[in-house]
N, C-alpha and C positions, 0 to 999 in steps of 0.2 A: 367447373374446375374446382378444384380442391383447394380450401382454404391453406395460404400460407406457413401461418400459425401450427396449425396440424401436420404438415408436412417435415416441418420443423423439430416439432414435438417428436414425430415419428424416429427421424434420423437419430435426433440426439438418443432417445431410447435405444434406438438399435445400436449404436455408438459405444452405448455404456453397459450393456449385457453384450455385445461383441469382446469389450475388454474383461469384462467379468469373465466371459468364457476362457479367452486366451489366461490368464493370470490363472485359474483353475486348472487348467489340463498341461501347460509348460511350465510349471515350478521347478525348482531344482530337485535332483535325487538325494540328497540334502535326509528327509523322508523316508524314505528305505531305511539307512545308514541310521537314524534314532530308533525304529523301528525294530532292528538287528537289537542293538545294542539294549534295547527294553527286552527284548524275548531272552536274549541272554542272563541279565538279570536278573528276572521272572524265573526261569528255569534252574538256577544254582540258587535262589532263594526256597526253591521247594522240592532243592537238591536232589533233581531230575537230572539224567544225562544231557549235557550240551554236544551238538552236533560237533563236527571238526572244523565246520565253516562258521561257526558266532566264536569258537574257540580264539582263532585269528585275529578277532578285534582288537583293536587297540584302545581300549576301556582298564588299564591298570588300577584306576583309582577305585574301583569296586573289585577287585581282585581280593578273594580272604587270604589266602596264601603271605603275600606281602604284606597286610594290614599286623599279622601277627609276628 
């Protein structure tokens, strides 16, 4: 039979990379939405065309328009 101990060890392991998993792959979209907001940034800094949809953001405060 299998030592206690081990068994123990095992679960709590699978336990805590079962939560490692879930918190990796359901985070919020939170991510995307910084993600938009950097390429848009990225993109008027090397004053490339911005698509119509990062246009939409609501990121005013990097806005050069209003800044001047």
């Amino acid at each position: 039979m299998i030592n206690n101990t081990y068994l123990y060890s095992f679960l709590l392991l699978f336990g805590l990379a079962s939560l490692f998993y879930l918190f990796l792959n359901f985070r919020s979209g939170k991510n995307e939405i910084n993600n938009k907001i950097l390429l848009k940034n990225l993109l008027e800094g090397l004053d490339m065309e911005v698509p119509e949809e990062l246009k939409t953001l609501g990121n005013s405060s990097t806005d050069p328009q209003k800044l001047s």
